[in-house]
C-alpha positions as CSV (number, residue, x, y, z in Angstrom):
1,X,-1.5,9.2,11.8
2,X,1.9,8.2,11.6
3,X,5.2,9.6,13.2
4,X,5.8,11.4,9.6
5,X,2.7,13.0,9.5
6,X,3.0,14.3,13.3
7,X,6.2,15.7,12.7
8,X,5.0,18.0,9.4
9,X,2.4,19.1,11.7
10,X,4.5,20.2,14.4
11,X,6.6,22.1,11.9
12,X,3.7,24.2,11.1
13,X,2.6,25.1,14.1
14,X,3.0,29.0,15.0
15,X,5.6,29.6,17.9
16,X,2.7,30.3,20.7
17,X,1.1,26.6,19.7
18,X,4.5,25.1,19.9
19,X,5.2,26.2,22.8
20,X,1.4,24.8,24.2
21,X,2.2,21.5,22.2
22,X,5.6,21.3,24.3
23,X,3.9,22.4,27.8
24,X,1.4,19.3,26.9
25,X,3.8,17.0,26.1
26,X,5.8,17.8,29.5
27,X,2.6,16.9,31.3
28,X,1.6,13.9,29.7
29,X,5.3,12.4,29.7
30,X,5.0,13.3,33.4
31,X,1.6,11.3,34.1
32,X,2.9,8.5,32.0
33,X,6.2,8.4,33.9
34,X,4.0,8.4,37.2
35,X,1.8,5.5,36.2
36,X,4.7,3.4,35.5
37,X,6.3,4.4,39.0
38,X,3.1,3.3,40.7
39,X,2.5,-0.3,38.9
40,X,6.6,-0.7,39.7
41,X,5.9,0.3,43.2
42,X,2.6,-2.4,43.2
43,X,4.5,-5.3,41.5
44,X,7.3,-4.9,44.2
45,X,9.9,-3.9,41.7
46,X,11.4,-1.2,43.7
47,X,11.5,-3.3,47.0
48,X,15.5,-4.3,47.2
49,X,16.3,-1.1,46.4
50,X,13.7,0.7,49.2
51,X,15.2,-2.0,52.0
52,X,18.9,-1.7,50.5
53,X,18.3,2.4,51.5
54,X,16.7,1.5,54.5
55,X,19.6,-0.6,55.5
56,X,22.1,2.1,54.6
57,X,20.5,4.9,56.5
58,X,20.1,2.4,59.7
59,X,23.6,1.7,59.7
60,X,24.8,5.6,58.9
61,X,25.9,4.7,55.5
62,X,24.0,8.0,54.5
63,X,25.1,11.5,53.8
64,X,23.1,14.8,54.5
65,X,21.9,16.5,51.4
């Protein structure tokens, strides 16, 4: 199916399925978004920036939310 024919679809759905369609999406964004957090997180990618904060907060460079 391509992007064309998804997007006629979605303009015929009724405002109740758009609204399921949407609440779907959110999810799945979500859990995709998640996945790619966790294989950063496993490949290291995140590492300077976790002991870059860990550095800051040891030496009071940190600010109380």
């Amino acid at each position: 199916m391509s992007i064309k024919e998804i997007e006629e679809a979605i303009g015929e759905l009724t405002p109740d399925e758009l609204a399921q369609l949407a609440s779907w999406f959110a999810e799945f964004q979500a859990g995709a978004w998640d996945q790619q957090l966790e294989a950063d997180v496993k490949a290291g990618k995140l590492d300077r920036l976790a002991r870059q904060a860990k550095k800051d907060f040891d030496s009071g460079n940190c600010t109380p939310l």
